[in-house]
C-alpha positions, -999 to 999 in steps of 0.1 A, spaced: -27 -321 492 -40 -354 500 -38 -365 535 -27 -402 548 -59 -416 551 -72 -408 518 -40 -428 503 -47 -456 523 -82 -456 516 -74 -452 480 -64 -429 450 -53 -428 417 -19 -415 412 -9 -404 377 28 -405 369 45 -392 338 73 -420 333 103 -407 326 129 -425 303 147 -456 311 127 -461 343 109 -491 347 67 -492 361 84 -515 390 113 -488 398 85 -458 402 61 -476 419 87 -485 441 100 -445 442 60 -434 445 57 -457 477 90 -446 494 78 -409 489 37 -419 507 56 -438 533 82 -411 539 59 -381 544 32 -401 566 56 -421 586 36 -452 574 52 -485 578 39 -496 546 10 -491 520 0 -508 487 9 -494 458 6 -509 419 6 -500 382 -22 -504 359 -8 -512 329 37 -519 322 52 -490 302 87 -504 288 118 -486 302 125 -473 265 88 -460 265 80 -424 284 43 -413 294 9 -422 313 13 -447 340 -14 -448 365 -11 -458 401 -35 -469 426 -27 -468 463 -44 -486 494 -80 -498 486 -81 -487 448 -54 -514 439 -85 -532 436 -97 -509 406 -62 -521 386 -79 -550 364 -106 -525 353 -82 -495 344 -62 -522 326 -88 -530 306 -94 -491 292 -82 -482 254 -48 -465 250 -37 -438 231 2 -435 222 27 -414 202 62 -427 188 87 -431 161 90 -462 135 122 -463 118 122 -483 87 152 -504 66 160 -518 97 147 -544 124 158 -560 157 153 -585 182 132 -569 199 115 -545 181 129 -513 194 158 -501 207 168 -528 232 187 -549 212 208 -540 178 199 -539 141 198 -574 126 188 -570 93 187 -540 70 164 -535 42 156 -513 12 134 -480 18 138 -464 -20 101 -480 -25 83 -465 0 63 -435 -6 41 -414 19 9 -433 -7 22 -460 3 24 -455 44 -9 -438 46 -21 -468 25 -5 -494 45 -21 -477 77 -55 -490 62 -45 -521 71 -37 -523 106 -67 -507 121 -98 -525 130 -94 -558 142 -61 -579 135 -41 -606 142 -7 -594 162 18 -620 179 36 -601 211 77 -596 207 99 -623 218 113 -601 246 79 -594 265 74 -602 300 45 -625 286 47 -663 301 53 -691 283 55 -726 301 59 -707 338 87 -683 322 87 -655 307 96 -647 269 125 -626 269 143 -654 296 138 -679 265 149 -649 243 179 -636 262 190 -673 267 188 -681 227 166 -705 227 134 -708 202 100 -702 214 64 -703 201 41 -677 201 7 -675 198 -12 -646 179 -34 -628 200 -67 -604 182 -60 -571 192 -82 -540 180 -67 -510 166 -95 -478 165 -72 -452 151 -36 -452 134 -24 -421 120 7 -411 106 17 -375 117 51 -372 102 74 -388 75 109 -378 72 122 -415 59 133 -436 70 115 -424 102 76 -421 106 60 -409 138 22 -418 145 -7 -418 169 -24 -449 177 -54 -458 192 -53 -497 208 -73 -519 231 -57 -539 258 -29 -565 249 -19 -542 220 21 -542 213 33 -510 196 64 -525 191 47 -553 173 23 -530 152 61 -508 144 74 -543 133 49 -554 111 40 -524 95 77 -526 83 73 -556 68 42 -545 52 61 -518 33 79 -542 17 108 -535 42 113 -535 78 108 -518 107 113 -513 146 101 -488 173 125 -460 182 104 -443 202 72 -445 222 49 -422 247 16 -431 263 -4 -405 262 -42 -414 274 -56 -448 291 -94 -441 291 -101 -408 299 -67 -405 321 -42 -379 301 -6 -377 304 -11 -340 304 -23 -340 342 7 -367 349 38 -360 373 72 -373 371 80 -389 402 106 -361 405 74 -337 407 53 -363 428 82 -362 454 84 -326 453 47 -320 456 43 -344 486 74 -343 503 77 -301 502 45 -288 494 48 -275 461 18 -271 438 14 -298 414 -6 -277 390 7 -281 350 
């Protein structure tokens, strides 16, 4: 177990983010638990990298003198699992907001995913969801979204290094992808719909890796608090 001055001086904390959470409510919950065991008044804690609340998997924390090391673990290539469904998109691009438009699905063939795939890895040209926490104008997108008004968005070049399809069972798809920095799976789920000649949106969505961090030696804050707070091993 790591002792007090270690998480002040600094360590990197890898959490297993359960569903509906948000990265600001376990960073919160992952603080609370350092300051409760070492009777600290308070200690930094921050996230490298926003997981959505709908998402589940790797987010890494950095306490005391790491938070410092945040901009360059941002920076690392990701690695994520999911679920596209297709014939259907929304608002959003997952499952925050409801289905706005159907589309037809009778078309698509597994040639014709594994084809499309071709075309969204390397280098390409994505532009982020309307409801992102991205800032436009000294507010962010999904306050121009939720409030109905119309908004601009600039494309961004994002680079996608691998994008593979491990499943069909239409209209749902479920992939691996490899992305750099910025990426928006729920972006790539979109436009990949569209692609098919139909449409698509994110159902679901696990990180996995960030560099050569792996949700495999992750806790849930549940298992961080249990570990810290009574000892147990935190061995998977």
């Amino acid at each position: 177990m790591k002792t007090k001055e270690e998480y002040l001086t600094g360590q990197i904390v890898l959490i297993d983010k359960p569903l509906g959470w948000t990265s600001f409510q376990v960073v919160n919950k992952v603080r609370w638990i350092i300051r409760q065991k070492y009777d600290l008044k308070k200690i930094k804690v921050g996230h490298a990298g926003t997981l959505d609340p709908l998402a589940t998997g790797l987010l890494i924390l950095c306490t005391g003198k790491f938070t410092k090391k945040i901009p360059e673990l941002q920076g690392q290539t990701k690695e994520y699992t999911g679920t596209i469904t297709l014939g259907a998109t929304t608002p959003s691009y997952d499952l925050e907001t409801e289905i706005d438009q159907k589309f037809p699905v009778e078309h698509i063939t597994p040639e014709l995913i594994l084809k499309t795939t071709e075309k969204f890895v390397g280098e390409i040209e994505q532009v982020p969801p309307v409801f992102s926490a991205l800032k436009k104008d000294g507010k962010r997108l999904y306050e121009y979204a939720r409030a109905g008004e119309e908004v601009t968005i600039k494309s961004r070049i994002i680079e996608v290094s691998e994008f593979e399809i491990t499943k069909i069972e239409l209209p749902k798809i479920t992939f691996r992808v490899v992305c750099s920095k910025g990426t928006y799976i729920r972006s790539l789920a979109h436009d990949f719909g569209k692609a098919l000649g139909s449409g698509g949106h994110l159902s679901e969505l696990r990180r996995t890796k960030i560099g050569d961090f792996n949700v495999n030696k992750g806790l849930t804050p549940e298992g961080f608090e249990k570990t810290l707070l009574m000892g147990e091993s935190s061995e998977k």
